[in-house]
C-alpha positions as CSV (number, residue, x, y, z in Angstrom):
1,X,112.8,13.3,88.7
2,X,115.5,15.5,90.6
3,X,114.9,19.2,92.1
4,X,116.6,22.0,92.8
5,X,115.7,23.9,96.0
6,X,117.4,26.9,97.7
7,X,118.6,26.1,101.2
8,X,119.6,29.3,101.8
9,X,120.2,33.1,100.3
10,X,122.6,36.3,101.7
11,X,124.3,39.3,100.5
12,X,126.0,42.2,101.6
13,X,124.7,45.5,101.9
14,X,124.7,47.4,98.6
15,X,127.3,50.2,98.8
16,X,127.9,53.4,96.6
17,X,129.8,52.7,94.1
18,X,132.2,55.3,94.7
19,X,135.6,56.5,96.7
20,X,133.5,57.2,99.7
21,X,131.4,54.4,99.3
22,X,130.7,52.2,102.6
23,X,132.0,49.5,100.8
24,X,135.0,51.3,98.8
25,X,137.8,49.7,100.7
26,X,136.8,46.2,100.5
27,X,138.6,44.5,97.6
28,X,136.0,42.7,95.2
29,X,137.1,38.9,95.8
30,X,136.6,39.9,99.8
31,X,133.0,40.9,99.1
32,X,132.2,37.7,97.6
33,X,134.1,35.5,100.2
34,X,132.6,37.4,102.4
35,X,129.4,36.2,101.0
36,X,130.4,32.4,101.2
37,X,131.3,32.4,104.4
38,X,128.1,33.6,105.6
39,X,126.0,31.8,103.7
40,X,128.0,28.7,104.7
41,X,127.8,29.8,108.1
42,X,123.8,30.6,107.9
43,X,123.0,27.5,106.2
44,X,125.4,25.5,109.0
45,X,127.7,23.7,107.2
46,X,130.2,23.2,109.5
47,X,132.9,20.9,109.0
48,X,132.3,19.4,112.4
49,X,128.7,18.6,110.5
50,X,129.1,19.0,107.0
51,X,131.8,19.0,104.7
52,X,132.4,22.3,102.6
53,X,133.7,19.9,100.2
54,X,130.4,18.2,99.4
55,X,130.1,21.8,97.1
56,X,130.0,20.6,93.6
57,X,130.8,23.6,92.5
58,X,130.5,27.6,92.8
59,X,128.9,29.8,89.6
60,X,129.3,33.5,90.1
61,X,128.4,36.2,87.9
62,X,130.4,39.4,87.2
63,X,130.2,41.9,84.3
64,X,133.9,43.2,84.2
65,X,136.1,40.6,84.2
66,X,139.0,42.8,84.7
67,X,141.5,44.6,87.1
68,X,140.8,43.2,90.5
69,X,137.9,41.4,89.6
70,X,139.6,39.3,86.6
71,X,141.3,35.9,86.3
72,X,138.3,34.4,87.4
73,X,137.2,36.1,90.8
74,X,134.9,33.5,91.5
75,X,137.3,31.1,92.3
76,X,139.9,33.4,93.9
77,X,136.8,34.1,96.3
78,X,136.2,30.7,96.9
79,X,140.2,30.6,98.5
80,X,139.7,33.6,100.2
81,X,136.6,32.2,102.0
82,X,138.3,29.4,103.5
83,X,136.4,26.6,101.2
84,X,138.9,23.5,100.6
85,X,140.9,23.8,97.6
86,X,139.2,20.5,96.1
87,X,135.7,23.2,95.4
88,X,135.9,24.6,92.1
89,X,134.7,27.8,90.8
90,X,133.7,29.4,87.7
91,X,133.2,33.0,86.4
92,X,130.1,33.9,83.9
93,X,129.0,37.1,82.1
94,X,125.9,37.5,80.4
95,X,125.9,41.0,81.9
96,X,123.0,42.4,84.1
97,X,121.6,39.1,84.4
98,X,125.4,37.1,85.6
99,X,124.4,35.8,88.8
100,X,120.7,35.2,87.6
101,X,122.1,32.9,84.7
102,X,124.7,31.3,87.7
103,X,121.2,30.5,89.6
104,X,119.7,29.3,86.1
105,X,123.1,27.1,85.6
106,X,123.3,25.5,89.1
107,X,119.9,24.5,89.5
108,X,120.0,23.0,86.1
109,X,122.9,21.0,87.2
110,X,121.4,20.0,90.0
111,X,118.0,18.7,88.1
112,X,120.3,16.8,85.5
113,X,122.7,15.0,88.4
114,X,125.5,16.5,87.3
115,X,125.4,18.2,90.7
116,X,124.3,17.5,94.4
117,X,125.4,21.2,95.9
118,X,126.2,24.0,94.2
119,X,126.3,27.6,95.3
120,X,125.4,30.6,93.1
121,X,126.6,34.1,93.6
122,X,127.8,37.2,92.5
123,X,129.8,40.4,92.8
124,X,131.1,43.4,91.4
125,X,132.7,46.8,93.2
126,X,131.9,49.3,90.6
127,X,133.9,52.0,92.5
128,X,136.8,50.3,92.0
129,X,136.3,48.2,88.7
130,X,134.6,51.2,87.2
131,X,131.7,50.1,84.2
132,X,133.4,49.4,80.6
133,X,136.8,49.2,81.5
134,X,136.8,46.1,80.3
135,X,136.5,47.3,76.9
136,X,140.3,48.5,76.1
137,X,140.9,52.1,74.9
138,X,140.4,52.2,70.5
139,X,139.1,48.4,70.6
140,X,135.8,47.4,69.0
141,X,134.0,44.5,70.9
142,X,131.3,44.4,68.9
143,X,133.1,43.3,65.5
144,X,131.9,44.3,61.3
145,X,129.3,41.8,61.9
146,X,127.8,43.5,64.0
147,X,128.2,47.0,62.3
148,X,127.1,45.5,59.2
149,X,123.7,44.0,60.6
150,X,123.4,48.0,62.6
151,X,124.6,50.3,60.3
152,X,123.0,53.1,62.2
153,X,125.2,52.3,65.3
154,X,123.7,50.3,68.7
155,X,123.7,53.1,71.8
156,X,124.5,53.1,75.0
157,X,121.2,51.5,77.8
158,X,120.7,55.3,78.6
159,X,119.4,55.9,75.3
160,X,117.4,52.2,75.3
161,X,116.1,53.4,78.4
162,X,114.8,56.7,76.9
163,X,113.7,55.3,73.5
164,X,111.5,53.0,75.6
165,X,110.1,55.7,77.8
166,X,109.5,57.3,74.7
167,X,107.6,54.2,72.3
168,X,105.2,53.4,75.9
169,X,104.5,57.2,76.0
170,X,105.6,57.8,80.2
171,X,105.8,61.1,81.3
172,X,108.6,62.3,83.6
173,X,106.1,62.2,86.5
174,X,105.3,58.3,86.1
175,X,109.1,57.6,86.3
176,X,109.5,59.8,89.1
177,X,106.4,58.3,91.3
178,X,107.9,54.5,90.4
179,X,111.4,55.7,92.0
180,X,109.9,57.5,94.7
181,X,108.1,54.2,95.4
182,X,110.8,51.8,95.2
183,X,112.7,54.4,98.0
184,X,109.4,53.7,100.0
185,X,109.2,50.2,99.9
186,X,112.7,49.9,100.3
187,X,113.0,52.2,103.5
188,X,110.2,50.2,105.1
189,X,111.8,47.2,104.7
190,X,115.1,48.1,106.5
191,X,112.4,49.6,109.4
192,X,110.5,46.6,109.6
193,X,113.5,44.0,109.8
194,X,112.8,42.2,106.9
195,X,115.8,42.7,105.4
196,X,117.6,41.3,108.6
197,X,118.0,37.6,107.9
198,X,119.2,37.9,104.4
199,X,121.6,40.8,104.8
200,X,125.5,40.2,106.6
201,X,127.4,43.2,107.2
202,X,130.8,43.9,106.4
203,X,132.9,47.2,106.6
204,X,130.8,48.3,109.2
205,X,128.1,48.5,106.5
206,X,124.6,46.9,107.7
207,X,122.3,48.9,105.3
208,X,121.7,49.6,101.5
209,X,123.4,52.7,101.5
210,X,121.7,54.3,98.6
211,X,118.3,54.4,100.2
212,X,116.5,57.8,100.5
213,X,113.5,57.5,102.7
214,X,112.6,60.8,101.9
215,X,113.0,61.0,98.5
216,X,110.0,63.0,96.9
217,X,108.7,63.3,93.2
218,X,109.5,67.3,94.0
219,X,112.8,66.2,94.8
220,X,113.1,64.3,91.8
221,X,111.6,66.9,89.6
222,X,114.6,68.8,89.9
223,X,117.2,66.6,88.2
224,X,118.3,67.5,85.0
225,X,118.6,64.5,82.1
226,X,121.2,61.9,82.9
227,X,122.1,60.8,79.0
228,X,121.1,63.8,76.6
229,X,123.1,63.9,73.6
230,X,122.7,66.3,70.5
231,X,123.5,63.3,67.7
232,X,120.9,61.3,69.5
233,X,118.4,63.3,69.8
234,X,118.5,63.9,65.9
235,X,118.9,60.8,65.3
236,X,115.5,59.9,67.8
237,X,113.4,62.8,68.1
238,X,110.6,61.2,69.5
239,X,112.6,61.0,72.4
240,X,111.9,63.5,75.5
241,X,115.0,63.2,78.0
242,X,113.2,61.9,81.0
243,X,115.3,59.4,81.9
244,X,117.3,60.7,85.4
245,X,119.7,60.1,87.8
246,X,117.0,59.6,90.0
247,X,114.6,57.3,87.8
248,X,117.3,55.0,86.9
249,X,119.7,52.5,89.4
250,X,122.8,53.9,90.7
251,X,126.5,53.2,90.6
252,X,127.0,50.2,93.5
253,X,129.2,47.4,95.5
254,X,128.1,44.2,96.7
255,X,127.8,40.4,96.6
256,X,125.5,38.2,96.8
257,X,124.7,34.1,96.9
258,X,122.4,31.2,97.4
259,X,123.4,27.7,97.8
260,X,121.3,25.4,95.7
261,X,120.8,21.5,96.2
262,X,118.2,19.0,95.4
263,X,115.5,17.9,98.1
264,X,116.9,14.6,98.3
265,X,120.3,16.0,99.7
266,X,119.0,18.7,101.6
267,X,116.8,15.8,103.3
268,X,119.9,14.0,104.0
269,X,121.6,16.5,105.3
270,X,119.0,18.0,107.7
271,X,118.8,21.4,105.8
272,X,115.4,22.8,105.0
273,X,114.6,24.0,101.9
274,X,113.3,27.9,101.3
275,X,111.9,27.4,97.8
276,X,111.9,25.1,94.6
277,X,113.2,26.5,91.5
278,X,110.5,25.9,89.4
279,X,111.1,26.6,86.1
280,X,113.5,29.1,83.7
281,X,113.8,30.6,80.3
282,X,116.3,33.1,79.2
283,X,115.8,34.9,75.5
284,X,117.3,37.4,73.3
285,X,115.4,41.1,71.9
286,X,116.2,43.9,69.8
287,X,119.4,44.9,71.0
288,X,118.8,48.4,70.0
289,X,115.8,48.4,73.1
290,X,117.8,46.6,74.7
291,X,116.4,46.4,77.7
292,X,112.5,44.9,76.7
293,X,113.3,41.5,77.1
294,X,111.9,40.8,79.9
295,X,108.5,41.1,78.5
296,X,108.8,37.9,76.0
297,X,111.2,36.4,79.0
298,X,108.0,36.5,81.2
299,X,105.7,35.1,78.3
300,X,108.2,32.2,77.6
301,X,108.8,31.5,81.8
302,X,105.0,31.2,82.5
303,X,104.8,28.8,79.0
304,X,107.3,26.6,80.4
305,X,105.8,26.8,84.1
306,X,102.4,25.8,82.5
307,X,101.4,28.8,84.8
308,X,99.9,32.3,84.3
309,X,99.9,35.7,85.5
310,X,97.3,35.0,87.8
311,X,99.3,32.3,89.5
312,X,102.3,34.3,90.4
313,X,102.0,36.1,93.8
314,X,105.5,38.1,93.7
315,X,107.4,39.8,90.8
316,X,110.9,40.6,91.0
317,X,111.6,42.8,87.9
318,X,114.9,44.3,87.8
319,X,114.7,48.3,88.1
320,X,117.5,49.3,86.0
321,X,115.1,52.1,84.8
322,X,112.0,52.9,85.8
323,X,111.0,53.1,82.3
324,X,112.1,48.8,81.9
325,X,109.5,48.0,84.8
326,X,106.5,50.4,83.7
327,X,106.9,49.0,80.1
328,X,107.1,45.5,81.1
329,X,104.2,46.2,83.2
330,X,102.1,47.9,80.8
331,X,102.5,45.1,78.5
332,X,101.8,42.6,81.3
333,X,99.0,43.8,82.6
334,X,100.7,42.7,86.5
335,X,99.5,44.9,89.2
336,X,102.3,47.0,90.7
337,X,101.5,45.9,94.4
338,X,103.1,42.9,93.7
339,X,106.2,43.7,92.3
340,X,109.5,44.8,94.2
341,X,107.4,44.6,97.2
342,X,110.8,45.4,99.4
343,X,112.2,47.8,96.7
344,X,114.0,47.6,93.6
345,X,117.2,48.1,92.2
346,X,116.3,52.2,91.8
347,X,116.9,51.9,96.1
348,X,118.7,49.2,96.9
349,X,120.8,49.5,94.4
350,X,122.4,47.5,91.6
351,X,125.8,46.2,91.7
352,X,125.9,44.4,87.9
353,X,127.1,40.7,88.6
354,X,125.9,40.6,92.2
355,X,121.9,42.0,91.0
356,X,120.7,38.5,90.0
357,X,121.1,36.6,93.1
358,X,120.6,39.8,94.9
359,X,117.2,39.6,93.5
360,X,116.2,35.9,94.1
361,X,117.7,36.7,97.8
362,X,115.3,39.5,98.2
363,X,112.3,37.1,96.3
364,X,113.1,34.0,98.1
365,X,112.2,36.0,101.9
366,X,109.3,38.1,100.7
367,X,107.9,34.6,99.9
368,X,108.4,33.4,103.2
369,X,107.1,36.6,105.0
370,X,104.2,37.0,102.9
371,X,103.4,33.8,102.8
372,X,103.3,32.9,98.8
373,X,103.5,29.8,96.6
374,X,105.1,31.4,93.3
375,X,107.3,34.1,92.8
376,X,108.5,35.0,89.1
377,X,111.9,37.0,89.0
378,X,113.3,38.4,85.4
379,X,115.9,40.6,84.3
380,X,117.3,43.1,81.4
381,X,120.7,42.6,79.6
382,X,122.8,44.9,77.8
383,X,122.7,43.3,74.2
384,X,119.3,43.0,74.3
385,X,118.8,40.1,76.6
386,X,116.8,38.5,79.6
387,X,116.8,35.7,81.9
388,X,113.4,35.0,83.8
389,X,113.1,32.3,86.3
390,X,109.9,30.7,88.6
391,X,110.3,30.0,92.3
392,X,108.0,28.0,94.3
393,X,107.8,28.3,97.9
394,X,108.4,25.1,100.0
């Protein structure tokens, strides 16, 4: 039976997503042929050694698919980066988790045959595509389906994020001490060069620029609630507006890929392989939490993987809140030293589209630096969604 194995993983470094941002100027399709290039470059396909064109194909993710990161960015990224016109490209969207489900979809594709090299990526500049402006001034994506089967009204992640802080009963000082922790682990990262090999600057930017080594739960302390709204809090009154600025991920640029190909080809080709992707699940959840399921993701994952808990060494859990992680861990049981070892997305940052394979680039290093077999990586969706996928060290 085929496999899928990761050869090699970049991105750039995760930018502010906002006019002053280190990566503001950089239009979206040059971040992610940016990307391609250096991952080609890193993994050593050169034409005088290896043809570009032997790329199946190229799956990115990005969340809005409009403005300067529309008509299918992917593949305008793919021209940008020099690739021969024969290499095709694709654009998905299932939100958060785009450039997860892009790893999910090339891998598979490599297990079934229907491809020998693919790359996975993604990107978004959210200072210049700003969140939701995909959705067109008095439109209604969502559709009387939709209404009918909520009549009460779905609400924005903030209020997910809060409703879940509110039903696993954290206080403002355990979502403080998880974002002061993720800063931590982040900042010693950069220090200790581990972020080094995976990480190619553009823009003059060569680190994550939203990390704050000396962020402080006093410092924290001090920020006011990012998403209170009257009607909501009468419509949830259990809910105590903890959720902050500083407990939740920020506003960011970046891109990110890995090029995926089965042990066979990498063998042929003389590239050695960083990791096996093991094994993948991707499920829906209550859309009104939103942002839970990555708690049955992990359950059906591990099912799949014929694995357990025990057997995972890493955890990469998507820090889009604080409050996501600490539920997911609470009903886990996982213990916290093993998860976001290098930081989360509360530090590094979390440009949409580009998170996912942002994530297994950040997974698929600790691995090899810490020396461990299995690695688990999941995600949260808007829509109520999560993609979770196994990685097995090689």
């Amino acid at each position: 039976m085929r496999d899928a194995v990761i050869v090699e993983a970049v991105r750039t470094p995760v930018g502010k997503g906002k006019p002053n941002g280190s990566l503001a100027q950089v239009h979206p399709v040059e971040l992610l042929s940016h990307t391609l290039r250096s991952l080609v470059e890193r993994t050593g396909i050169d034409p005088a050694i290896i043809d570009p064109a032997l790329i199946d194909d190229v799956i990115g993710g990005t969340v809005t698919q409009v403005g300067e990161q529309a008509v299918n960015i992917t593949r305008q990224a793919v021209l940008s980066a020099g690739f021969p016109e024969s290499v095709p490209a694709t654009t998905v969207d299932r939100q958060c988790g785009s450039s997860q489900q892009a790893v999910h979809f090339a891998a598979q594709g490599v297990i079934s045959g229907a491809y020998d090299m693919v790359v996975a990526c993604g990107v978004e500049s959210m200072g210049r595509v700003p969140m939701g402006s995909s959705v067109l001034p008095g439109t209604d994506p969502f559709g009387p389906g939709v209404a009918g089967r909520y009549p009460e009204g779905l609400v924005p992640q903030g209020i997910s994020a809060e409703i879940i802080a509110a039903k696993w009963s954290m206080t403002r000082d355990q979502l403080d001490a998880f974002a002061v922790s993720s800063h931590v682990k982040a900042a010693a990262a950069w220090d200790a060069g581990l972020f080094d090999a995976q990480v190619a600057p553009l823009a003059g930017a060569t680190r994550d620029e939203c990390v704050r080594p000396g962020s402080t739960p006093e410092i924290l302390a001090g920020l006011k609630p990012a998403f209170y709204d009257a009607t909501y809090a009468e419509r949830f009154p259990q809910i105590e507006w903890n959720i902050t600025a500083g407990n939740s991920s920020p506003i960011n640029d970046g891109a990110s890929a890995v090029l995926i190909t089965s042990s066979e080809t990498a063998a042929r080709l003389g590239l050695r392989p960083l990791a096996r992707l093991h094994s993948f699940a991707v499920t829906g959840s209550d859309p009104l939490l939103m942002l839970t399921g990555v708690i049955p993701a992990t359950e059906k994952v591990l099912r799949r993987a014929s694995l357990t808990l025990d057997d995972i060494d890493l955890f990469e859990v998507n820090e889009a809140f604080s409050s996501v992680v600490l539920a997911w861990q609470q009903e886990t049981g996982v213990d916290l030293a093993k998860v976001n070892v290098h930081g989360g997305a509360i530090a590094i940052g979390h440009p949409l589209g580009a998170s996912g394979t942002r994530l297994t680039t950040t997974l698929v290093h600790a691995m090899r630096d810490r020396g461990a077999r299995y690695g688990l990586q999941t995600m949260c969706e808007a829509g109520g969604l999560a993609n979770a996928m196994i990685i097995e060290a090689l």
